[in-house]
C-alpha positions as a Markdown table, in Angstrom:
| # | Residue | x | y | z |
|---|---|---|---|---|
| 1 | Unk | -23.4 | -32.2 | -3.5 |
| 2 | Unk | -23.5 | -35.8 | -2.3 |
| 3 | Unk | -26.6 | -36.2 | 0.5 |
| 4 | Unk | -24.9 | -35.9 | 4.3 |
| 5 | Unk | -26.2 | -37.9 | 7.4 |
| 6 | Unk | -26.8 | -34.1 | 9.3 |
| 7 | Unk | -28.1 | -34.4 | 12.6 |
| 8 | Unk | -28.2 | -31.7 | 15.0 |
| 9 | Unk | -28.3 | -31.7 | 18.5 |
| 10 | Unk | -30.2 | -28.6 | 20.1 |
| 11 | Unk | -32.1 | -27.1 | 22.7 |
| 12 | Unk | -35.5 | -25.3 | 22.3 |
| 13 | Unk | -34.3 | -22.0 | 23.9 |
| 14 | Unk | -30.7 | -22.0 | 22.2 |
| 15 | Unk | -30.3 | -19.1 | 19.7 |
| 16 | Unk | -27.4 | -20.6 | 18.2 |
| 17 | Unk | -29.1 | -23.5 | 17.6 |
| 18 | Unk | -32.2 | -21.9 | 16.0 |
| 19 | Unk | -29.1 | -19.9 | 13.7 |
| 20 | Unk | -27.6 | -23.5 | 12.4 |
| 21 | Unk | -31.2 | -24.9 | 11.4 |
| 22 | Unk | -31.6 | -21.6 | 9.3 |
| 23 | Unk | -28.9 | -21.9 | 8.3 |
| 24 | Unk | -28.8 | -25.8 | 6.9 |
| 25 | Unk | -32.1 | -24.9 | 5.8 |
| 26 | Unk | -30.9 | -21.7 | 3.8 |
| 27 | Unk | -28.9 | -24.0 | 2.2 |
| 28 | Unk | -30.9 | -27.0 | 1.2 |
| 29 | Unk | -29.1 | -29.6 | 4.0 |
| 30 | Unk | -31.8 | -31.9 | 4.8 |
| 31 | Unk | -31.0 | -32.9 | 8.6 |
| 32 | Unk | -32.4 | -34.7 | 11.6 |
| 33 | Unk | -33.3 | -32.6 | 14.8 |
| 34 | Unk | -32.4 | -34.2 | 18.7 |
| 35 | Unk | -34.0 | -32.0 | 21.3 |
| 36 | Unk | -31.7 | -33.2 | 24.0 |
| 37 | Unk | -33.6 | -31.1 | 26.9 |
| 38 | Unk | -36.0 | -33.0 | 26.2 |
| 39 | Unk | -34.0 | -36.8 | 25.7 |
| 40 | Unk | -31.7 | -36.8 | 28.5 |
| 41 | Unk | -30.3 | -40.4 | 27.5 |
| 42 | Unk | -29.9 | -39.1 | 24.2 |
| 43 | Unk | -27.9 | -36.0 | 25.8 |
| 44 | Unk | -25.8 | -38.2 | 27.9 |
| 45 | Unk | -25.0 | -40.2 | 24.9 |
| 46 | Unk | -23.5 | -37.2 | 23.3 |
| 47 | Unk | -21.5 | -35.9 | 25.8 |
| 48 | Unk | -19.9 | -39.3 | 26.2 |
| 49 | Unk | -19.5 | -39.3 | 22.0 |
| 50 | Unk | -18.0 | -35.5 | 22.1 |
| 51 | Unk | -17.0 | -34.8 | 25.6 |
| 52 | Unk | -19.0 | -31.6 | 24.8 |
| 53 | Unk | -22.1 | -30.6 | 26.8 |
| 54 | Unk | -22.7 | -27.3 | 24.7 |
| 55 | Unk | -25.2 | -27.5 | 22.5 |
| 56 | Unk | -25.5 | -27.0 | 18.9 |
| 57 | Unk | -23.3 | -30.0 | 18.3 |
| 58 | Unk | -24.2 | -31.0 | 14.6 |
| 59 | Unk | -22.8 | -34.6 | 13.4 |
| 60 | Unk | -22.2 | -34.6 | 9.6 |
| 61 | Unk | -21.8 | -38.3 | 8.8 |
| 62 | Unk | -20.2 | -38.8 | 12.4 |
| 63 | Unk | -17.9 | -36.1 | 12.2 |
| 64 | Unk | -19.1 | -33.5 | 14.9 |
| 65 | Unk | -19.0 | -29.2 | 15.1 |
| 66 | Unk | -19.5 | -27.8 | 18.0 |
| 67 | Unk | -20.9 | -24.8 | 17.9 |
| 68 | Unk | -22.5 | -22.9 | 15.0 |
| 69 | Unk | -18.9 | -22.4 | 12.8 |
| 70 | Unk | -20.2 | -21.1 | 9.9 |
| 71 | Unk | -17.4 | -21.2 | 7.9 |
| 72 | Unk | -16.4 | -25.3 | 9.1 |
| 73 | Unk | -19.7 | -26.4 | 8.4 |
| 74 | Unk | -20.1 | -25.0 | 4.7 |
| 75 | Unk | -16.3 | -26.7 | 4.2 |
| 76 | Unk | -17.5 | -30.2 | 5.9 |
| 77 | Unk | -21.0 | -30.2 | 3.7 |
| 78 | Unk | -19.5 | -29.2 | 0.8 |
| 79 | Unk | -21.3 | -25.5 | 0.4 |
């Protein structure tokens, strides 16, 4: 599997986005963490990227999931 720019853009108290680390984890997908409770610039930024203010957004080399989608993200990284 070619390496993926994976970032993912969370909350601390999100279960959902606790279940995509895991999973990206599970599955061997290095990927960058943004705590955007915590960077508000960084979480206006996204919602201005996505239009989105949900969180877990995960960007896989600037293409975004909303949402933990199990079954789009294995497609988009190749799992």
């Amino acid at each position: 599997m070619a390496d993926k720019n994976v970032t993912v853009y969370s909350t601390q108290t999100c279960p959902y986005c606790k279940m995509v680390k895991e999973f990206l984890k599970e599955n061997g997908v290095a990927f960058k963490e943004v705590d955007v409770a915590a960077d508000p610039k960084e979480a206006e930024a996204l919602v201005a990227r996505t239009g989105q203010m949900g969180v877990p957004q995960i960007d896989i080399d600037g293409d975004v999931v909303v949402g933990f989608d199990k079954d789009k993200l294995k497609k988009k990284l190749g799992l």
